[in-house]
N, C-alpha and C positions, 0 to 999 in steps of 0.2 A: 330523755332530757329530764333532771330532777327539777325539783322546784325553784330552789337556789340559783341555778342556771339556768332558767326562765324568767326569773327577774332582772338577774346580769343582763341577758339578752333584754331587756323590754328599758333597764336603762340605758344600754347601747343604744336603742334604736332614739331612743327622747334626748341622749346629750352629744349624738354623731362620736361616740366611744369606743364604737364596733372597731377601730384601725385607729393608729396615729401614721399621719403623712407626713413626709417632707420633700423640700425642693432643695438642689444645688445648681447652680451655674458652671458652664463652661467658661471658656473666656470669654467678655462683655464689652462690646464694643458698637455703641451707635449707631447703626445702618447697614448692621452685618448680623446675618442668621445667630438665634443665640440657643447653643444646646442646652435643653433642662434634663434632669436627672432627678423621677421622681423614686419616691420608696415608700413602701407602705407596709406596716406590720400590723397582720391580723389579730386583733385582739380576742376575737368570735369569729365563728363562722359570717360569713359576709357575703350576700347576691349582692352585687352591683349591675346596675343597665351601662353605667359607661365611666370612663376616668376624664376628666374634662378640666381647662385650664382657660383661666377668665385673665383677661389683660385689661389694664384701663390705664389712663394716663390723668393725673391730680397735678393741680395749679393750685396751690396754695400760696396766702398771702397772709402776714402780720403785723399788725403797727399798732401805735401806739398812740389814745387820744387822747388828749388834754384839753378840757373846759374851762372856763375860769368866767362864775355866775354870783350875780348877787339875789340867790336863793333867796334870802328872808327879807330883802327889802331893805335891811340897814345901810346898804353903801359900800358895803365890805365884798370884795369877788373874793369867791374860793372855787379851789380848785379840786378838777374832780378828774381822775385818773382811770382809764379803764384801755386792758389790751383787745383787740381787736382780730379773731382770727377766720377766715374765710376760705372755703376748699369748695375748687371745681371742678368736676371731671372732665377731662378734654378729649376722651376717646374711648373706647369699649369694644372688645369683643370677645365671642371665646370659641376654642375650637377643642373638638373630641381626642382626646389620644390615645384611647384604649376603646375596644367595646365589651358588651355585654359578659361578665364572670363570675368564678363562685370563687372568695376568696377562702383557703382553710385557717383555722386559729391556729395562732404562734409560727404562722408562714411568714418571710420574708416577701413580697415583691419588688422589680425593678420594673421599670419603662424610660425611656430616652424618648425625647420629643427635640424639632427644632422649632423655634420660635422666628418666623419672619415678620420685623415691625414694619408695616408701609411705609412706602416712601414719603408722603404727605406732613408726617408727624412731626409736631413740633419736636427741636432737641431738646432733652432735661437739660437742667441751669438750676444756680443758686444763687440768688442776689440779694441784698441786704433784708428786701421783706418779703419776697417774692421767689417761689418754687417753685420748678417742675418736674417733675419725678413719672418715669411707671413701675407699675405693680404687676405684679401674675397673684392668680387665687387657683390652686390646685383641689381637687376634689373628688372624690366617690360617690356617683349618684348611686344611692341606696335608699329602702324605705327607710321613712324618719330624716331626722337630722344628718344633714351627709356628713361624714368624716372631709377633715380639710384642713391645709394648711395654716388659714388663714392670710390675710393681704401682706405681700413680703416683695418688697422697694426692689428694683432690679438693679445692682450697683455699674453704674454705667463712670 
């Protein structure tokens, strides 16, 4: 390994750069299994312990407040305007879908996972200020920073 590719590699490991992932959906339908379809391109060579998929469910809410104060004493109320926005996770977990591998550089990978959400869960909704959405978080546990899709809305 030159030197040049020792530092590639040592960025890889400090910005999760070693792969880019992504996720696709099968067909998405509330209270029914949902296939993901991940993919991963080696960038570097890559030991990973495990491929893993984090689900959470967000309630977010936003409105809008309006004051109206007589700040300085004079008599006069002004108005004071600010949005207001608030997120809650209402659920979490995550589960393994690949184990322990050596990914090669400029390799394609595939995996197929199904996603079953419990029955418990609240359903997403959108209502005028009020959300609720879930997410999957796709990932390669690697040393360093993992390669990951980042949080990606399940469109339900």
């Amino acid at each position: 390994m030159g030197f040049f590719d020792k530092i590639k590699s040592a960025v890889n490991v400090v910005t999760g750069g070693a792969a880019e992932v992504n996720v696709s959906f099968g067909e998405v339908k509330f209270g029914e299994p949902i296939n993901l379809h991940v993919r991963a391109l080696a960038k570097s060579d890559l030991k990973i312990e495990k491929l893993y998929l984090k689900l959470r469910g967000v309630e977010e809410i936003t409105v809008d407040d309006v004051d109206y104060q007589d700040r300085d004493g004079d008599g006069d109320k002004e108005r004071t305007h600010e949005t207001v926005r608030k997120q809650h996770e209402t659920f979490e977990m995550e589960q393994v879908i690949s184990g322990a591998q050596e990914l090669e550089d400029g390799q394609e990978y595939e995996w197929t996972t199904e996603l079953q959400l419990p029955e418990h869960l609240q359903s997403p909704y959108r209502g005028r200020y009020c959300t609720h959405s879930y997410e999957v978080f796709v990932g390669l546990d690697a040393f360093g920073n993992d390669p990951d899709t980042g949080w990606i809305n399940i469109p339900f």
